[in-house]
C-alpha positions in Angstrom: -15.5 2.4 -9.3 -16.3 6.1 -11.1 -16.9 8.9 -8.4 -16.0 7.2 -5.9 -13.7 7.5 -2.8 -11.0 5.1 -2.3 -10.7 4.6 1.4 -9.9 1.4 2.5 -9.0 -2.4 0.6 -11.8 -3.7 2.7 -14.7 -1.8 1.1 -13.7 -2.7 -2.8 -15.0 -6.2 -3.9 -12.7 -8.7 -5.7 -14.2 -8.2 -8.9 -13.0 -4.7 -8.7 -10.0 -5.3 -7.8 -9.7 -7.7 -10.9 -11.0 -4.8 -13.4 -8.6 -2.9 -12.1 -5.6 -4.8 -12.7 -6.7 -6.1 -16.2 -7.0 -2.5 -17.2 -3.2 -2.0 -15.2 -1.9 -4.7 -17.7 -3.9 -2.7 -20.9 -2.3 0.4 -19.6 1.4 -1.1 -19.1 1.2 -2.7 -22.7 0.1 1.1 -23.9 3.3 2.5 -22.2 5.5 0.2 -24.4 4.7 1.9 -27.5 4.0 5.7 -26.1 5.3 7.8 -23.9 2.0 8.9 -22.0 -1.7 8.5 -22.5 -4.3 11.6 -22.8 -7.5 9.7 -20.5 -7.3 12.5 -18.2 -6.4 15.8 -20.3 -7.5 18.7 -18.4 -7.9 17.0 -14.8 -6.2 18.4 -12.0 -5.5 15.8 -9.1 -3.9 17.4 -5.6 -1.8 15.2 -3.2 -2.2 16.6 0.2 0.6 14.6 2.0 0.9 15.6 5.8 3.6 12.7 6.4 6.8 12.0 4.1 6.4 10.0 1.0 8.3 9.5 -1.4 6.8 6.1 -3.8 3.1 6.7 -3.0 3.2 10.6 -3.5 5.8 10.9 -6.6 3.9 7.6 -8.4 0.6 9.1 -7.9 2.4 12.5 -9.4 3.4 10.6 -12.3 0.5 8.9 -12.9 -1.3 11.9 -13.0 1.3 13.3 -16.1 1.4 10.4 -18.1 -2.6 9.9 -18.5 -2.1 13.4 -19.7 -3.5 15.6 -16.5 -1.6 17.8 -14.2 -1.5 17.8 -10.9 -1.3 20.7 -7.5 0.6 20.1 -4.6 0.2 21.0 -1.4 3.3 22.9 0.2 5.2 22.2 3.6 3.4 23.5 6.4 6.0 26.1 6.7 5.4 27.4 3.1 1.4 27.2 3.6 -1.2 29.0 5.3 -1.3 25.8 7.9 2.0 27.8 9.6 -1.4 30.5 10.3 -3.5 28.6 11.9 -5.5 27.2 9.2 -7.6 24.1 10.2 -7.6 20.7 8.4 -11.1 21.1 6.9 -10.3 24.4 5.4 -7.3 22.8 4.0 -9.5 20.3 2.3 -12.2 22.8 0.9 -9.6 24.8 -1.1 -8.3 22.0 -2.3 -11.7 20.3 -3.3 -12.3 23.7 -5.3 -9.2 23.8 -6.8 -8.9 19.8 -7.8 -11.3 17.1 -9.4 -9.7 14.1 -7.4 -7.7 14.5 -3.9 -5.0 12.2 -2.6 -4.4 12.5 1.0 -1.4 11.0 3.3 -2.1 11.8 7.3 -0.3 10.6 10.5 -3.8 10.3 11.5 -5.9 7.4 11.6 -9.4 8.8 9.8 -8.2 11.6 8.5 -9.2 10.4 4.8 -12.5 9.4 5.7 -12.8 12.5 7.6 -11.8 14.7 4.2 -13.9 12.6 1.7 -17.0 13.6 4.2 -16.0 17.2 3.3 -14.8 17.4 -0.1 -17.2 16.5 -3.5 -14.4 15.5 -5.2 -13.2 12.0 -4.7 -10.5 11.3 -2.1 -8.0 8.9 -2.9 -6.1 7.7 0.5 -2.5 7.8 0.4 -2.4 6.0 3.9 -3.6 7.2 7.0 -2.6 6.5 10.8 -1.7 2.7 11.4 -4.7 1.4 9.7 -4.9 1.9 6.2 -3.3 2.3 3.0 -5.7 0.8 0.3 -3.8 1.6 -2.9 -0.4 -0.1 -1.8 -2.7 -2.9 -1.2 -3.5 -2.6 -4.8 0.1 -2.6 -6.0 0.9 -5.7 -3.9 -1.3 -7.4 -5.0 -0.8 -6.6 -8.8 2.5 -7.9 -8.4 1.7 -11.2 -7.4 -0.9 -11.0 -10.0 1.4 -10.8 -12.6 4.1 -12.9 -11.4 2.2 -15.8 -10.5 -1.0 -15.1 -13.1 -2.8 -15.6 -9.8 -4.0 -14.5 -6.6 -6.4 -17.6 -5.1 -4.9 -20.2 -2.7 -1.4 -19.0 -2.0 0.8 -19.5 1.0 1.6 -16.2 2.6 3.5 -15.0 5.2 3.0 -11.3 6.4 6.6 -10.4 8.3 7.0 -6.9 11.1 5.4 -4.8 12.9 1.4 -6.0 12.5 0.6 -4.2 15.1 1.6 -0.5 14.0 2.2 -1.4 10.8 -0.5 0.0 7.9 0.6 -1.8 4.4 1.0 -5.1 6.1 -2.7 -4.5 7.5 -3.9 -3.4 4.0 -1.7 -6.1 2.3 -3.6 -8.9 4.5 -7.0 -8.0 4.0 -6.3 -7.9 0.9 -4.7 -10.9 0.3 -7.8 -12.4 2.1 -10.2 -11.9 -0.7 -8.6 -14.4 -2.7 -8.7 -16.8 -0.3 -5.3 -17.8 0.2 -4.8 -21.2 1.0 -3.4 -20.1 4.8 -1.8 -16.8 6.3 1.2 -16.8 9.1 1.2 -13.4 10.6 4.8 -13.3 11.9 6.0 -10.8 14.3 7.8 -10.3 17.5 5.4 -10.7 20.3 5.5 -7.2 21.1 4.0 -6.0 17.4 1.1 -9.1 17.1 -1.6 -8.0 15.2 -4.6 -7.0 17.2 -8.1 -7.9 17.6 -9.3 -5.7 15.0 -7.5 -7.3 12.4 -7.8 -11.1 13.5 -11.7 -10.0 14.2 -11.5 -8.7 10.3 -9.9 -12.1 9.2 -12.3 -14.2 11.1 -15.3 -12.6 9.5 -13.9 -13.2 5.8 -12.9 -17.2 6.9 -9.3 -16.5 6.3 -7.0 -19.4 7.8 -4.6 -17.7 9.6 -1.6 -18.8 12.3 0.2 -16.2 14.4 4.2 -17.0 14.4 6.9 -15.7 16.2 9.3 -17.1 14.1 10.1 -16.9 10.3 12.5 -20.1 10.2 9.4 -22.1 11.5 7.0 -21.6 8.3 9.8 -20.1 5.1 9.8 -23.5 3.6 5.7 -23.2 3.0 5.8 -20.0 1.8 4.9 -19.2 -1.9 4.8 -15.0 -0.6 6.8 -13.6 2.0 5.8 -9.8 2.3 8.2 -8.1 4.5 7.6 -4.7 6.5 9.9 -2.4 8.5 9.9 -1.8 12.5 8.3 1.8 12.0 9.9 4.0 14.6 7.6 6.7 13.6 4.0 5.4 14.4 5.4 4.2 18.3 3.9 6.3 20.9 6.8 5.1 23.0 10.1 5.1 22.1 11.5 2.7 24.3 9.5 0.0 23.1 10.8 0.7 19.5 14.1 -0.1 21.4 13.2 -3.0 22.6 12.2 -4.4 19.2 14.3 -3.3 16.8 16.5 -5.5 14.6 14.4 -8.6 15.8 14.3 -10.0 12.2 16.0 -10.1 9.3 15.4 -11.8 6.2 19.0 -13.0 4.5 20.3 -15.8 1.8 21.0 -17.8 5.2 16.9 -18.4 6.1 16.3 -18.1 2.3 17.9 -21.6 1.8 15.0 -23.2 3.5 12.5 -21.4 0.7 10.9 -22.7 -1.9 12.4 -22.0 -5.2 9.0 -20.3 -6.6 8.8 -17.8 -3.6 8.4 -14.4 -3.9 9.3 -11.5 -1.6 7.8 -8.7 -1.4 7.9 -5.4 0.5 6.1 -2.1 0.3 10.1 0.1 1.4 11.8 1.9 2.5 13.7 -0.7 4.0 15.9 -0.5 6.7 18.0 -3.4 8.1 15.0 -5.9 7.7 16.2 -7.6 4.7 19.2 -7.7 3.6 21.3 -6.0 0.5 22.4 -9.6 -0.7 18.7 -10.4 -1.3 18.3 -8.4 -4.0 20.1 -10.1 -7.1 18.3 -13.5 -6.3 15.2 -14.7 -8.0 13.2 -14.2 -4.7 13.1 -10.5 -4.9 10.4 -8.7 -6.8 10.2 -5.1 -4.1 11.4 -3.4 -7.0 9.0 -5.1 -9.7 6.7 -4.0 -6.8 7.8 -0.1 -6.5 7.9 0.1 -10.6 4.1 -1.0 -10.4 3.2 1.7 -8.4 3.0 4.2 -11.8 0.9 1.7 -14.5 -1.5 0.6 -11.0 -2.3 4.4 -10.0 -3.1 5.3 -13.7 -5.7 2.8 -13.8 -6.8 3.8 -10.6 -7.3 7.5 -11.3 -8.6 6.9 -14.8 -11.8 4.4 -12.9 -12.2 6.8 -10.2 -12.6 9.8 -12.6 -13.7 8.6 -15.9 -15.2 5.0 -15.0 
């Protein structure tokens, strides 16, 4: 994985993915007895984030500090020369001359394809448009790594908006390497998944089953990961009215679930599962968001230093 850029979950191989999260679990076990690690003294990483984050961008900060490099940031466009016109590959160049790795966060599907194409430096993508967001992928499926010491031949259910929805769309085809034993995509009618994804699952020989309705398939389940209704990526509002608080996840459906489930979800959260959730055994979304630190660090350490 040294050099190069980190785009989408589809184009890194299993066996990647595994090297990666053995050398997550080296790097956590390093963190018990210091403080920070010195891999990367004297890199300079620079997140570029033209949506809000807070998880991806701070963890990717922190990362950054604790393997012992620093990192730039690029200001609001009201504090930067964007305000003045500046275009989105100039943006890019100064930042490629300035930085040895670039993470990138855009409203705008291909926008970090479209920067790695311009910059030497690798390109780390932070999530872009409705399509991908490879290194939540990454963290997902970490956690069920070390939860369940395995990844091959689980029951899934991906729950929200598969149609807008870019971490569930990562999360599944990421999933789909390890050859889950069967996948329900679960959604309101109005945010099913479309072709491109079922096309994507089809060509890997994923078993999947499109559900409407969580109750039908939570007593299967050995992962539920659970996504938002993201008002933000609808070119419509209305129909983000007409969809809204179609699902919730709650102790009440949660008594149908196995005992060994696991919930996932990538947050913020809104009213999609419930505050009582959170002190049962089910819930691991926080396990999830701590991983997002030790995951990145081993991340940025392959992609610069191999």
């Amino acid at each position: 994985m040294e050099g190069p850029d980190i785009i989408s979950i589809t184009e890194i191989s299993k066996d990647e993915l595994k090297n990666l999260f053995n050398d997550t679990k080296k790097i956590k076990e390093e963190l018990r007895h210091e403080r920070a690690l010195n891999y990367l003294e004297g890199y300079v990483m620079a997140t570029a984030f033209f949506e809000p984050s807070t998880r991806t961008k701070l963890s990717f900060q922190v990362a950054m500090l604790k393997m012992g490099g620093s990192f730039i940031d690029l200001p609001p466009y009201e504090a930067s020369s964007r305000a003045k016109g500046e275009n989105f590959a100039d943006t890019i160049r100064m930042l490629d001359s300035y930085a040895d790795v670039i993470v990138i966060r855009h409203r705008l599907e291909g926008a970090a394809r479209f920067a790695a194409e311009i910059a030497e430096s690798p390109v780390i993508n932070g999530g872009d448009g409705t399509r991908d967001h490879p290194t939540q992928a990454m963290i997902d499926l970490y956690t069920i790594f070390e939860e369940k010491t395995k990844l091959e031949g689980l029951s899934v259910g991906v729950l929200g908006d598969l149609k807008y929805g870019r971490a569930a769309k990562s999360f599944t085809l990421g999933i789909s390497k390890f050859e889950p034993r069967i996948i329900y995509l679960i959604s309101p009618p109005q945010l099913a998944p479309l072709d491109d994804l079922k096309e994507e699952l089809d060509k890997m020989n994923t078993d999947y089953e499109e559900v409407s309705d969580l109750r039908d398939v939570i007593g299967e389940l050995e992962v539920l990961y659970v996504t938002r209704i993201q008002k933000e990526r609808f070119p419509d509002p209305l129909e983000y009215e007409r969809v809204k608080g179609s699902y919730r996840v709650d102790l009440d459906l949660l008594s149908e679930a196995k005992d060994d489930l696991m919930i996932l979800h990538p947050l913020p959260r809104v009213d999609e599962l419930s505050l009582e959730v959170d002190n049962t055994h089910y819930a691991k979304y926080f396990t999830q968001a701590s991983n997002g630190v030790p995951v990145r660090m081993a991340l940025l350490k392959r992609v610069l230093k191999g």
